[in-house]
N, C-alpha and C positions, 0 to 999 in steps of 0.2 A: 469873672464868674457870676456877680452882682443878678445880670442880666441873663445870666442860664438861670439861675433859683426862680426870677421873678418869669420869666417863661416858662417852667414848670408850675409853678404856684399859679398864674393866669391859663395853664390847661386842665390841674385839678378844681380848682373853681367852676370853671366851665363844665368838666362832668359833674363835678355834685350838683349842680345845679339849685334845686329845692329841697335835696335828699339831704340825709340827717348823715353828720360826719359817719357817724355806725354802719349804719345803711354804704357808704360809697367802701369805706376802711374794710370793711367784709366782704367787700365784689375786688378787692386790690388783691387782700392778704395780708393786709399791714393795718399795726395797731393804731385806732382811733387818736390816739394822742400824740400818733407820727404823724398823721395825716394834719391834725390840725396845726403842727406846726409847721409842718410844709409848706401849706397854704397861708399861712400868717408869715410865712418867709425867717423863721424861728432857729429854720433846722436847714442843711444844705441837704441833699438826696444825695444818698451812694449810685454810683454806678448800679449798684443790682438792682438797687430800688424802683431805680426809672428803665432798667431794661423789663423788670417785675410789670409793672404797671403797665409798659407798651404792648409787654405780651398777653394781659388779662383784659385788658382793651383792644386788641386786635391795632394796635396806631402803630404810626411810623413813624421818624426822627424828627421826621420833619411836620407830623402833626403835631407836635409836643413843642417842639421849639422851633417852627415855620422857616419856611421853605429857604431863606437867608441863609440862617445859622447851620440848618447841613448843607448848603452850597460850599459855605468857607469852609467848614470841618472836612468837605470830601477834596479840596485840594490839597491839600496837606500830605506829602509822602512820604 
């Protein structure tokens, strides 16, 4: 799981970019002080949280966690 947080946490990085935690935690929906431990790998993301944020981002599974990790996850029956 190590490596799903730390692929979430290097996709939220990536959109904050230069923007101030507040600033990105308010275009999410989720509290500033989730976001920052997100990203500091503090807190693991629920399931809603990362389907939250794909759909306020308009991303895909595999924008989030690249193009690998939903290959393995979609073989799986």
């Amino acid at each position: 799981m190590a490596s799903l947080d730390k692929a979430f946490s290097d996709f939220l990085k990536t959109q904050r970019g230069k923007r101030s935690y507040a600033s990105l935690a308010l275009d999410l929906g989720i509290a500033e002080s989730t976001l920052y431990r997100l990203i500091n790998l503090r807190q693991s993301a629920t399931l809603r949280a990362v389907e939250q944020v794909m759909q306020r981002l308009s991303a895909s599974p595999s924008d989030v966690f690249g193009v690998e990790v939903h290959r393995k996850r979609g073989r799986r029956g």
